[in-house]
VOBA-968232 format. One record per atom (N, C-alpha, C): x, y, z; residue in one letter; atom name. Coordinates in nm, 3 decimals. Last residue first. Example, Ala and Ser with C-alpha at 12.3 -4.5 7.8 and 13.67 -1.06 7.14 Angstrom:
VOBA-968232
east, north, up, resn, name
1.285, -0.225, 0.708, S, N;
1.367, -0.106, 0.714, S, CA;
1.290, 0.003, 0.787, S, C;
1.319, -0.569, 0.780, A, N;
1.230, -0.450, 0.780, A, CA;
1.320, -0.330, 0.780, A, C;
END
This chain:
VOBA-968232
east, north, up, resn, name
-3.957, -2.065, -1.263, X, N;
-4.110, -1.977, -1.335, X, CA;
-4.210, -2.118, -1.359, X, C;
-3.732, -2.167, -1.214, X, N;
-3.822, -2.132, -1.096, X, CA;
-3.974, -2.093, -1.143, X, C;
-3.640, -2.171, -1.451, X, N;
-3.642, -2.330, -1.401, X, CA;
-3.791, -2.297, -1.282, X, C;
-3.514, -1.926, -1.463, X, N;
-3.584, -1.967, -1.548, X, CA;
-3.678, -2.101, -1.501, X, C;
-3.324, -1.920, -1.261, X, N;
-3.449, -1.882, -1.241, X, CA;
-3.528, -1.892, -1.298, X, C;
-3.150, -2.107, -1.331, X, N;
-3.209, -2.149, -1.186, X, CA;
-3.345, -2.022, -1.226, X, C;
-3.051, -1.985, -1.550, X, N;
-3.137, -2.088, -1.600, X, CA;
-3.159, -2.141, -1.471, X, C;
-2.934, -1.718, -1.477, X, N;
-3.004, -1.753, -1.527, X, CA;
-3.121, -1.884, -1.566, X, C;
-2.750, -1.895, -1.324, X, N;
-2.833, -1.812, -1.214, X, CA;
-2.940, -1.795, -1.295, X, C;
-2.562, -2.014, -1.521, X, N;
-2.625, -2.131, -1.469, X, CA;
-2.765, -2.033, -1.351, X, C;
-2.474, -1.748, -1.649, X, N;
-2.536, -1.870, -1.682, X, CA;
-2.657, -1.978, -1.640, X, C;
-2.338, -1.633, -1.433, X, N;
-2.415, -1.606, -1.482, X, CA;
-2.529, -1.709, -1.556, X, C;
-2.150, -1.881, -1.416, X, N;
-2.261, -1.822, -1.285, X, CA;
-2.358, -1.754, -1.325, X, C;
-1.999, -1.840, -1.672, X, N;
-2.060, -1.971, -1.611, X, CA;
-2.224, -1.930, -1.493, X, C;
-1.919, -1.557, -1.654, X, N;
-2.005, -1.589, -1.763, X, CA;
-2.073, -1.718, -1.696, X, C;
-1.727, -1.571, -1.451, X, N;
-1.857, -1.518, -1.426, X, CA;
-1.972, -1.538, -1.496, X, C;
-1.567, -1.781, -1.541, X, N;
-1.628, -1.808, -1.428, X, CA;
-1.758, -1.713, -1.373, X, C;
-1.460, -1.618, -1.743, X, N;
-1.537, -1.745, -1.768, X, CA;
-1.635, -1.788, -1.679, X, C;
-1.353, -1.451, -1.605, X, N;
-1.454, -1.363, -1.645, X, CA;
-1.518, -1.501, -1.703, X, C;
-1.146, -1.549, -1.464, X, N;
-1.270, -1.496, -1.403, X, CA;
-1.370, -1.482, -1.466, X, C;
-0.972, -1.664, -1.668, X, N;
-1.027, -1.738, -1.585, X, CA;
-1.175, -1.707, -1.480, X, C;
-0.923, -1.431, -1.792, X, N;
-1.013, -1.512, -1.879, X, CA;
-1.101, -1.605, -1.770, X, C;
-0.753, -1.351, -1.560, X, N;
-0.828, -1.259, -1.595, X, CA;
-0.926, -1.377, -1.731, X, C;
-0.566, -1.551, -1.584, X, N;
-0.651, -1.511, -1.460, X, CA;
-0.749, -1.443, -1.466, X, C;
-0.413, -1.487, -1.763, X, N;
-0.476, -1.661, -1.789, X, CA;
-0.560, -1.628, -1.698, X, C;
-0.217, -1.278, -1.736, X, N;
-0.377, -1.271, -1.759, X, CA;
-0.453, -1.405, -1.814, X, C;
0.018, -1.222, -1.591, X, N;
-0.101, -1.367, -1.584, X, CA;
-0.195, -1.318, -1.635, X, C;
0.119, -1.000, -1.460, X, N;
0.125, -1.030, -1.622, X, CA;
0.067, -1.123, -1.614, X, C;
0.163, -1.077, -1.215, X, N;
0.136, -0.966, -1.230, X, CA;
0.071, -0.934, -1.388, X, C;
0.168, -1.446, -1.120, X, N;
0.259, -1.308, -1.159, X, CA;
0.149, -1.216, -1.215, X, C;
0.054, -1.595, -0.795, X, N;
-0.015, -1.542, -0.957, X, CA;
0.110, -1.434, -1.019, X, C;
0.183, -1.646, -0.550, X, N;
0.097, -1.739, -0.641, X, CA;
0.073, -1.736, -0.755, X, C;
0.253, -1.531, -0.284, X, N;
0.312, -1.529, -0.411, X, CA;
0.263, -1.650, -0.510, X, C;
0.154, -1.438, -0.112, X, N;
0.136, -1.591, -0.105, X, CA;
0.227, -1.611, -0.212, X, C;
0.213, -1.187, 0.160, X, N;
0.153, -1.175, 0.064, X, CA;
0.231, -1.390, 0.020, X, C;
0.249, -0.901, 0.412, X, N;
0.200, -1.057, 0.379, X, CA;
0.191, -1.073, 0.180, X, C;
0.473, -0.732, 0.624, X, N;
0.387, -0.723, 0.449, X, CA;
0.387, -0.874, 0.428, X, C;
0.450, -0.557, 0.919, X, N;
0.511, -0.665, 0.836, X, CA;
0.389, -0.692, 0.708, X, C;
0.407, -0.319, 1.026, X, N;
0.543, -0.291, 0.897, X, CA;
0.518, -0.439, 0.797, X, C;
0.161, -0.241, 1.234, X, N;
0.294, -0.330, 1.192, X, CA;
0.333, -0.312, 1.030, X, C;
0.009, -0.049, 1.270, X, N;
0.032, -0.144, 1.375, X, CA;
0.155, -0.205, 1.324, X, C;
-0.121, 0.086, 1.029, X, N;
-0.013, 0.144, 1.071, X, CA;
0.079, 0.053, 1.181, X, C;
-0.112, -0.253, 0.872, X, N;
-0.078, -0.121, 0.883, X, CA;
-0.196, -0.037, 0.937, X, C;
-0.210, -0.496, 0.858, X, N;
-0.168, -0.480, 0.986, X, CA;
-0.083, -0.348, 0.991, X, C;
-0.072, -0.560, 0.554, X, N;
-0.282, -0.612, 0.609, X, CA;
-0.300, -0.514, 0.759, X, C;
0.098, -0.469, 0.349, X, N;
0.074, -0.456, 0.492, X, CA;
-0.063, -0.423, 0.538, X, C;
0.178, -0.701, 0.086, X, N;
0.056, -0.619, 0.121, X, CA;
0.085, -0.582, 0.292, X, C;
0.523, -0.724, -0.075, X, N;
0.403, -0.746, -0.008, X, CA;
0.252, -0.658, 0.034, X, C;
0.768, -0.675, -0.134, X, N;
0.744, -0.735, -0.022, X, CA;
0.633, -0.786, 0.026, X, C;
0.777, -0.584, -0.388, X, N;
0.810, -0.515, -0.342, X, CA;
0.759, -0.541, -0.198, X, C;
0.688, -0.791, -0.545, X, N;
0.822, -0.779, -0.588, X, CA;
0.876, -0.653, -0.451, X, C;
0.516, -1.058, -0.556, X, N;
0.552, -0.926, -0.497, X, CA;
0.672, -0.891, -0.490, X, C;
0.256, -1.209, -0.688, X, N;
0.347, -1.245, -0.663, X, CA;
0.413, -1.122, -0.635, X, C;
-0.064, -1.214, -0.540, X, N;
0.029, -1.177, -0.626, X, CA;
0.193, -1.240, -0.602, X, C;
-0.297, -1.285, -0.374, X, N;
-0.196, -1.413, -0.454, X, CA;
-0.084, -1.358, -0.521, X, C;
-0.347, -1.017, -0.240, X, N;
-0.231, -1.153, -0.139, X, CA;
-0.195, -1.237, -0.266, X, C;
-0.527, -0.946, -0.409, X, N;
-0.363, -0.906, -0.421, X, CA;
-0.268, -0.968, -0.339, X, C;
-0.762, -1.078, -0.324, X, N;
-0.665, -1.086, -0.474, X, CA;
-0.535, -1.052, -0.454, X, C;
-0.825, -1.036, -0.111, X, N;
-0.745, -1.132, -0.082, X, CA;
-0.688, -1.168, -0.252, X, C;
-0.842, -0.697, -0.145, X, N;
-0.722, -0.745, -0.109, X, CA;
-0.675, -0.872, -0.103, X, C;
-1.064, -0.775, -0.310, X, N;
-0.944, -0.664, -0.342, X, CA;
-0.824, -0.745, -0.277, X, C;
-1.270, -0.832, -0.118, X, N;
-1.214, -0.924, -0.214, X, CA;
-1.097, -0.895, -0.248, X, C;
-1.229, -0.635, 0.075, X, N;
-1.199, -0.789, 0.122, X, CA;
-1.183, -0.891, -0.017, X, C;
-1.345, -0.483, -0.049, X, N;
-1.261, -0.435, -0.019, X, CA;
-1.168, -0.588, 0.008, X, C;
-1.636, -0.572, -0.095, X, N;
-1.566, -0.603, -0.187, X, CA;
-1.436, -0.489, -0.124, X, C;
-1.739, -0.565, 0.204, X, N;
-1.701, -0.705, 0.110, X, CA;
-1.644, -0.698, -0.010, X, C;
-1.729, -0.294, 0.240, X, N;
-1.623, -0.363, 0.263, X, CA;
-1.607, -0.465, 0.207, X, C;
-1.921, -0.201, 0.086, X, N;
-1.785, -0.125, 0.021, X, CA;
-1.686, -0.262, 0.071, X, C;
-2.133, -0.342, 0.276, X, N;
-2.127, -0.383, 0.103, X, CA;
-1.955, -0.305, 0.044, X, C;
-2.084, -0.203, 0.458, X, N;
-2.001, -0.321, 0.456, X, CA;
-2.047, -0.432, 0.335, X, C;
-2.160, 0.099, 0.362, X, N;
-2.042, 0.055, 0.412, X, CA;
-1.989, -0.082, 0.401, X, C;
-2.437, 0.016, 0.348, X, N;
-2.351, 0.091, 0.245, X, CA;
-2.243, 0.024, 0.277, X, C;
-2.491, -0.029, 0.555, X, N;
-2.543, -0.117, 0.475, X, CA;
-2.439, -0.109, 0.390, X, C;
-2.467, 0.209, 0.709, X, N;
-2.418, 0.108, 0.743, X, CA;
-2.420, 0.002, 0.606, X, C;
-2.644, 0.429, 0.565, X, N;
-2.440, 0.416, 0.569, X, CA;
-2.417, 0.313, 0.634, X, C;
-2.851, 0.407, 0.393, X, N;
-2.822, 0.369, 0.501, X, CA;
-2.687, 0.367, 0.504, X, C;
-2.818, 0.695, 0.197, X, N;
-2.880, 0.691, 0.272, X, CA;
-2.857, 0.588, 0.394, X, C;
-2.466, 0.782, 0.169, X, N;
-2.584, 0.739, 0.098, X, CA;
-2.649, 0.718, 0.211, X, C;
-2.245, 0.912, 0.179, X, N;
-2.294, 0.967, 0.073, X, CA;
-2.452, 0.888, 0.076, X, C;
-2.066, 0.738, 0.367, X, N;
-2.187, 0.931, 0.392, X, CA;
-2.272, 0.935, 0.300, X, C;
-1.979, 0.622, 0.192, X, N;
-2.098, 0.561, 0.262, X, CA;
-2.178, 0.699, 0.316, X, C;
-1.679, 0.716, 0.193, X, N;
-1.814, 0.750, 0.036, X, CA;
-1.960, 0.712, 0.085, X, C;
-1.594, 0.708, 0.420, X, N;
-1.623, 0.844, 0.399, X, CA;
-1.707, 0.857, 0.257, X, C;
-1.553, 0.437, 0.429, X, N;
-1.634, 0.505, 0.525, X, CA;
-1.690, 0.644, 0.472, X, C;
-1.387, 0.392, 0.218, X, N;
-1.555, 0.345, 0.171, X, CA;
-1.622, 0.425, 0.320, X, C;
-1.170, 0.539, 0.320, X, N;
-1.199, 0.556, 0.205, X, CA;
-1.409, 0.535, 0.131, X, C;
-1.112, 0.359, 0.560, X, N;
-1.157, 0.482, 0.556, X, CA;
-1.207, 0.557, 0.405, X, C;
-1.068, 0.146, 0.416, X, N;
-1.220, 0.152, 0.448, X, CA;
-1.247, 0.311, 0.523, X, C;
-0.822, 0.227, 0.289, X, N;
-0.927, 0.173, 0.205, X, CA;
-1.061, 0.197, 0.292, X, C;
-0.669, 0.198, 0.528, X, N;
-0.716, 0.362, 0.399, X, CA;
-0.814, 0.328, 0.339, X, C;
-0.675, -0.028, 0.579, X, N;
-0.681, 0.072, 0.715, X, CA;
-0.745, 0.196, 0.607, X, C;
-0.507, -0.188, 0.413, X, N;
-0.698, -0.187, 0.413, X, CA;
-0.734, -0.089, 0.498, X, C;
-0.371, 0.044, 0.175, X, N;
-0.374, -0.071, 0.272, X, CA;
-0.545, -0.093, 0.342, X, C;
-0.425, 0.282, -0.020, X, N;
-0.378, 0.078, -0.065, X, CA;
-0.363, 0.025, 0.020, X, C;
-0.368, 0.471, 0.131, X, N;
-0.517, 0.465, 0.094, X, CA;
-0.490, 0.322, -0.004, X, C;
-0.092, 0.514, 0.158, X, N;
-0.164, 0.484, 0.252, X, CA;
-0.298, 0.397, 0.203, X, C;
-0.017, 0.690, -0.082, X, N;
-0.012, 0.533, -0.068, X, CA;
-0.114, 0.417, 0.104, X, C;
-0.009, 0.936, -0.054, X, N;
-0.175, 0.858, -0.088, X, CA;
-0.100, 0.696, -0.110, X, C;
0.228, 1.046, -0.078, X, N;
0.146, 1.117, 0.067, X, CA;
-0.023, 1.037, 0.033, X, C;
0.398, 0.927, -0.192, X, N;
0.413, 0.864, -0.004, X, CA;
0.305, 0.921, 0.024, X, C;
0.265, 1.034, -0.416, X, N;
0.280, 0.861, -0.388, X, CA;
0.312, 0.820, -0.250, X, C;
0.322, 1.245, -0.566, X, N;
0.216, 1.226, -0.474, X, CA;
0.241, 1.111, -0.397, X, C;
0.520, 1.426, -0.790, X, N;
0.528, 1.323, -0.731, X, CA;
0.430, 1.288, -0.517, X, C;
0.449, 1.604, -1.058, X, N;
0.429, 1.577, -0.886, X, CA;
0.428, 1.479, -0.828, X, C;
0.442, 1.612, -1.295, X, N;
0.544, 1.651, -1.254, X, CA;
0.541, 1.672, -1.079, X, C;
0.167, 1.529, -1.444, X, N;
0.182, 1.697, -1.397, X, CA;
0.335, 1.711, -1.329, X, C;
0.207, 1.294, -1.439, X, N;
0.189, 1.334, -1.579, X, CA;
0.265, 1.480, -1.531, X, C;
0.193, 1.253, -1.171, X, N;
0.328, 1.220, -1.168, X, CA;
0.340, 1.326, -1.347, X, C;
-0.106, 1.293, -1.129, X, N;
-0.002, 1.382, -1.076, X, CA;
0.155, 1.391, -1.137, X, C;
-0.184, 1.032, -1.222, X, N;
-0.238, 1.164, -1.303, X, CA;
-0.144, 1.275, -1.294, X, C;
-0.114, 0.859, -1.061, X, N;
-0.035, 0.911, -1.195, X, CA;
-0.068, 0.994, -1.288, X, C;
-0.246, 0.881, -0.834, X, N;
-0.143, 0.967, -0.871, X, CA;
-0.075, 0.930, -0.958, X, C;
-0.530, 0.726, -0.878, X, N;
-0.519, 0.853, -0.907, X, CA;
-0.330, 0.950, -0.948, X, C;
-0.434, 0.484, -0.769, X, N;
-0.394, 0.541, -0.951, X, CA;
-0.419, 0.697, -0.983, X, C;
-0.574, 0.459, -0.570, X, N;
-0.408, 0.512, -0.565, X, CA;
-0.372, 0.588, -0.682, X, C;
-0.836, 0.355, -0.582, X, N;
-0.794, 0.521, -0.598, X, CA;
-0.675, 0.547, -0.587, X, C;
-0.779, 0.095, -0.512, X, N;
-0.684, 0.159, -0.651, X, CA;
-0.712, 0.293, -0.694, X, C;
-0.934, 0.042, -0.338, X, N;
-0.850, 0.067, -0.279, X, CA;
-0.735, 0.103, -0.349, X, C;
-1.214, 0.019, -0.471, X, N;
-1.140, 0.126, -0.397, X, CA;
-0.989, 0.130, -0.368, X, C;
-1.274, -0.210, -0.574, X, N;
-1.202, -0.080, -0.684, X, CA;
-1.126, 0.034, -0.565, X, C;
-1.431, -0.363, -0.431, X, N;
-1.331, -0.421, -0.473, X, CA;
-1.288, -0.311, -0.557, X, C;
-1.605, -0.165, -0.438, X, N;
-1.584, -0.146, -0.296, X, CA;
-1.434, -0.258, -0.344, X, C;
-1.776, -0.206, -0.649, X, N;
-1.682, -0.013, -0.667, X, CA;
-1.623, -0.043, -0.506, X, C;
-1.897, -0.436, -0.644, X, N;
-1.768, -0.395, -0.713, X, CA;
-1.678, -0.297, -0.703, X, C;
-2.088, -0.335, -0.367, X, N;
-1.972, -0.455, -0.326, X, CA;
-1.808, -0.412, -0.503, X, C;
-2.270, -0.211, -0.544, X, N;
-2.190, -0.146, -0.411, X, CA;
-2.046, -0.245, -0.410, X, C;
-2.294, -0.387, -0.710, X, N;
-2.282, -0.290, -0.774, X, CA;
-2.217, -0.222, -0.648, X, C;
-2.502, -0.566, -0.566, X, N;
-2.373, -0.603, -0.588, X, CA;
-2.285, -0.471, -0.651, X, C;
-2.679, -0.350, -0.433, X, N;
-2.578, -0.388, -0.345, X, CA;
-2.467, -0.473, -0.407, X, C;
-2.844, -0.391, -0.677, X, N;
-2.771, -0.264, -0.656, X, CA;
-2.681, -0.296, -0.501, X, C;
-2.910, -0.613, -0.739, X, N;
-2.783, -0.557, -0.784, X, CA;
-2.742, -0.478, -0.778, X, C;
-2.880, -0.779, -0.403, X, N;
-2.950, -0.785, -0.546, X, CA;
-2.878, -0.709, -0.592, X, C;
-2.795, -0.988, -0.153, X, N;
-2.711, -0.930, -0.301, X, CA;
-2.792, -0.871, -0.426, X, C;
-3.019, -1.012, -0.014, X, N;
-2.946, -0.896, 0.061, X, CA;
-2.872, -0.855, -0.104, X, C;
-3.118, -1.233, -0.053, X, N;
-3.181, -1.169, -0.128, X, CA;
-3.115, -1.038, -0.088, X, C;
-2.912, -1.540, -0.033, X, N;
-2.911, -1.403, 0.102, X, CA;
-2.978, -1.318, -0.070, X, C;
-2.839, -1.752, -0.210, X, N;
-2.907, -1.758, -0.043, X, CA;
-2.923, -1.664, -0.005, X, C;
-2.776, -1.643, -0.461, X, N;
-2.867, -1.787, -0.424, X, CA;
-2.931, -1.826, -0.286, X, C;
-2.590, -1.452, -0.362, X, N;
-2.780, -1.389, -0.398, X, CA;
-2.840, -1.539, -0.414, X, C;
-2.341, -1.574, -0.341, X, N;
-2.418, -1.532, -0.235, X, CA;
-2.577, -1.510, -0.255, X, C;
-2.333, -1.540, -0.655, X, N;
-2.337, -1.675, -0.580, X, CA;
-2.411, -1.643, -0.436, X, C;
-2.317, -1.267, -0.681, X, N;
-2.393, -1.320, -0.754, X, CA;
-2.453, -1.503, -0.706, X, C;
-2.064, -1.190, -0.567, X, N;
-2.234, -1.168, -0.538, X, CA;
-2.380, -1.241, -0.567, X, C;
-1.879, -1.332, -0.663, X, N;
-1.940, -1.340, -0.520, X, CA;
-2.062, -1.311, -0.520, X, C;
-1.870, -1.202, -0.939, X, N;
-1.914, -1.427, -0.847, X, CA;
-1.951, -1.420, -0.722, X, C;
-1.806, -0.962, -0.904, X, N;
-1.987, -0.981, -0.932, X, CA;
-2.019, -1.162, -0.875, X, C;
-1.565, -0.976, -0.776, X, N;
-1.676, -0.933, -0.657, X, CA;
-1.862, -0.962, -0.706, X, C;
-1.421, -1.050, -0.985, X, N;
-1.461, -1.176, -0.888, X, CA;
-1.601, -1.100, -0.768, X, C;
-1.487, -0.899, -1.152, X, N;
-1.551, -1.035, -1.230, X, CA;
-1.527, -1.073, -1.063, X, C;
-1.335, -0.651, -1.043, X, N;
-1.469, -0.633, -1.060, X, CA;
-1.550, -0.790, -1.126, X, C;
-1.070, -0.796, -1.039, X, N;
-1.125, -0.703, -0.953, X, CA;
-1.273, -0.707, -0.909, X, C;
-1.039, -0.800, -1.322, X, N;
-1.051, -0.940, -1.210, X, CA;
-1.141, -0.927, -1.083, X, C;
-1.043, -0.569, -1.428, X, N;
-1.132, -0.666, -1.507, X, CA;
-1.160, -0.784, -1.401, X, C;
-0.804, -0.447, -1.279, X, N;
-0.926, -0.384, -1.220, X, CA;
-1.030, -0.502, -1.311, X, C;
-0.617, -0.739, -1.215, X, N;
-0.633, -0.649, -1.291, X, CA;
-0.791, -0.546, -1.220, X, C;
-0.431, -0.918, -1.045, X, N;
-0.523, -0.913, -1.042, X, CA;
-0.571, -0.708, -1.107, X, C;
-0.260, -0.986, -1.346, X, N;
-0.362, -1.019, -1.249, X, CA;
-0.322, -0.958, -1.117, X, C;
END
Protein backbone atom coordinates (compact mmCIF):
# COMPACT_ATOMS: atom_id res chain seq x y z
CA UNK A 1 0.00 0.00 0.00
CA UNK A 2 -0.38 2.54 -1.20
CA UNK A 3 -0.29 0.76 -4.54
CA UNK A 4 -1.13 2.54 -8.04
CA UNK A 5 -4.86 0.06 -7.41
CA UNK A 6 -5.16 2.37 -4.01
CA UNK A 7 -4.03 5.29 -5.74
CA UNK A 8 -6.67 5.30 -8.28
CA UNK A 9 -9.82 3.46 -5.76
CA UNK A 10 -9.25 6.31 -3.31
CA UNK A 11 -9.29 9.39 -5.86
CA UNK A 12 -12.58 7.57 -7.66
CA UNK A 13 -14.25 7.69 -3.38
CA UNK A 14 -13.43 10.98 -3.45
CA UNK A 15 -14.93 11.80 -6.40
CA UNK A 16 -17.44 10.02 -6.44
CA UNK A 17 -18.60 11.14 -2.79
CA UNK A 18 -17.89 14.81 -3.55
CA UNK A 19 -20.37 14.41 -6.94
CA UNK A 20 -23.29 13.97 -4.13
CA UNK A 21 -22.79 17.75 -3.65
CA UNK A 22 -20.64 19.54 -6.28
CA UNK A 23 -22.00 18.34 -10.13
CA UNK A 24 -18.25 19.80 -10.77
CA UNK A 25 -17.14 15.65 -10.18
CA UNK A 26 -18.75 14.13 -13.18
CA UNK A 27 -16.56 11.65 -14.82
CA UNK A 28 -14.65 13.16 -16.89
CA UNK A 29 -13.18 15.46 -14.14
CA UNK A 30 -13.09 12.33 -11.91
CA UNK A 31 -10.98 10.65 -14.52
CA UNK A 32 -8.80 14.02 -14.38
CA UNK A 33 -8.53 13.89 -10.52
CA UNK A 34 -7.22 9.69 -10.93
CA UNK A 35 -4.36 10.32 -13.57
CA UNK A 36 -3.62 13.44 -11.08
CA UNK A 37 -3.35 10.75 -7.95
CA UNK A 38 -0.80 8.75 -10.66
CA UNK A 39 1.33 11.55 -11.37
CA UNK A 40 3.59 11.80 -9.15
CA UNK A 41 4.79 7.90 -9.98
CA UNK A 42 5.95 9.11 -13.42
CA UNK A 43 9.13 8.34 -11.34
CA UNK A 44 8.73 4.65 -12.44
CA UNK A 45 9.47 5.76 -15.55
CA UNK A 46 13.24 5.19 -14.54
CA UNK A 47 13.26 1.73 -14.31
CA UNK A 48 12.77 1.54 -17.70
CA UNK A 49 16.29 3.29 -17.78
CA UNK A 50 17.96 1.32 -15.02
CA UNK A 51 16.72 -2.09 -17.64
CA UNK A 52 18.95 0.07 -20.26
CA UNK A 53 21.93 0.38 -17.73
CA UNK A 54 21.23 4.13 -16.79
CA UNK A 55 20.94 5.05 -13.82
CA UNK A 56 18.29 8.27 -13.95
CA UNK A 57 16.99 8.51 -10.38
CA UNK A 58 18.77 11.81 -8.82
CA UNK A 59 18.08 13.51 -12.09
CA UNK A 60 13.77 12.63 -11.91
CA UNK A 61 13.37 12.01 -8.34
CA UNK A 62 12.42 15.43 -7.92
CA UNK A 63 9.14 14.88 -9.91
CA UNK A 64 7.90 12.55 -6.37
CA UNK A 65 7.72 15.60 -4.30
CA UNK A 66 4.68 17.71 -4.61
CA UNK A 67 6.75 20.83 -5.96
CA UNK A 68 7.49 18.23 -9.31
CA UNK A 69 4.39 16.76 -9.25
CA UNK A 70 2.29 19.86 -9.96
CA UNK A 71 4.79 21.08 -12.13
CA UNK A 72 4.23 17.93 -13.80
CA UNK A 73 0.10 18.36 -13.90
CA UNK A 74 0.94 22.13 -14.78
CA UNK A 75 2.65 21.27 -17.85
CA UNK A 76 -0.07 18.24 -18.89
CA UNK A 77 -3.03 20.97 -18.19
CA UNK A 78 -1.52 22.86 -21.40
CA UNK A 79 -2.76 20.15 -23.00
CA UNK A 80 -6.34 20.94 -22.49
CA UNK A 81 -8.72 23.37 -23.15
CA UNK A 82 -9.59 25.04 -19.62
CA UNK A 83 -6.08 24.68 -17.95
CA UNK A 84 -7.27 25.95 -14.86
CA UNK A 85 -9.99 23.48 -14.25
CA UNK A 86 -7.69 20.99 -15.58
CA UNK A 87 -5.05 21.69 -13.34
CA UNK A 88 -6.68 21.58 -9.90
CA UNK A 89 -8.66 18.50 -10.86
CA UNK A 90 -4.60 17.05 -11.50
CA UNK A 91 -4.13 18.64 -8.12
CA UNK A 92 -6.90 17.02 -6.03
CA UNK A 93 -5.76 13.93 -6.92
CA UNK A 94 -2.05 14.87 -6.40
CA UNK A 95 -3.22 15.66 -2.80
CA UNK A 96 -4.66 12.35 -2.56
CA UNK A 97 -1.26 10.66 -3.68
CA UNK A 98 0.53 12.18 -1.34
CA UNK A 99 -1.70 12.08 1.83
CA UNK A 100 -1.49 8.17 0.90
CA UNK A 101 2.05 8.04 1.04
CA UNK A 102 2.30 10.09 4.43
CA UNK A 103 0.62 6.70 6.01
CA UNK A 104 3.45 4.69 4.76
CA UNK A 105 5.62 3.38 6.82
CA UNK A 106 9.33 4.75 5.59
CA UNK A 107 12.19 3.30 5.49
CA UNK A 108 13.96 5.97 3.83
CA UNK A 109 12.78 8.97 6.10
CA UNK A 110 9.94 10.03 4.52
CA UNK A 111 8.01 12.37 2.04
CA UNK A 112 9.70 16.03 1.67
CA UNK A 113 6.13 17.96 1.48
CA UNK A 114 8.44 21.40 1.85
CA UNK A 115 10.95 20.55 -0.94
CA UNK A 116 13.25 22.46 -2.37
CA UNK A 117 12.60 24.92 0.98
CA UNK A 118 13.41 22.24 3.40
CA UNK A 119 15.15 18.78 3.61
CA UNK A 120 12.75 17.88 6.42
CA UNK A 121 10.74 14.46 5.35
CA UNK A 122 7.27 13.95 7.03
CA UNK A 123 5.69 10.94 7.02
CA UNK A 124 2.99 8.91 10.00
CA UNK A 125 4.24 5.57 9.62
CA UNK A 126 0.93 3.74 9.74
CA UNK A 127 0.53 1.26 6.79
CA UNK A 128 3.69 -1.18 5.72
CA UNK A 129 4.41 -1.13 2.08
CA UNK A 130 3.29 -4.91 1.62
CA UNK A 131 -0.33 -4.30 3.39
CA UNK A 132 -2.39 -5.10 0.79
CA UNK A 133 -5.37 -5.54 3.47
CA UNK A 134 -5.41 -1.75 2.14
CA UNK A 135 -5.73 -2.28 -1.16
CA UNK A 136 -9.13 -4.76 -0.67
CA UNK A 137 -9.95 -2.15 1.85
CA UNK A 138 -10.31 0.52 -0.94
CA UNK A 139 -11.53 -1.13 -3.54
CA UNK A 140 -14.50 -2.49 -1.07
CA UNK A 141 -14.99 0.93 -0.19
CA UNK A 142 -15.30 1.91 -3.73
CA UNK A 143 -17.49 -0.99 -4.69
CA UNK A 144 -19.74 0.20 -1.42
CA UNK A 145 -20.02 4.04 -2.88
CA UNK A 146 -20.46 2.81 -5.92
CA UNK A 147 -23.24 0.95 -4.81
CA UNK A 148 -25.01 2.94 -2.57
CA UNK A 149 -24.54 6.31 -5.65
CA UNK A 150 -26.17 3.86 -7.74
CA UNK A 151 -29.21 3.16 -5.80
CA UNK A 152 -29.41 7.24 -4.65
CA UNK A 153 -30.02 7.67 -8.20
CA UNK A 154 -32.13 5.03 -8.90
CA UNK A 155 -34.32 6.19 -5.82
CA UNK A 156 -34.18 9.81 -7.63
CA UNK A 157 -36.13 8.50 -10.94
Amino acid sequence: MPDWVVHVAVAWTLCRLLRFKYPQFDTSNTILVMVGALMPDVVKVVMLFNLLGHDWWNYIYALHQPLGSFLVAGLASLFFENEKKTFLFFGLGILTHFALDLLLLQVSGGIYLLYPLSWMAFHLDVVANDDYLITLVALITALVVYMVGRWLEGKDT
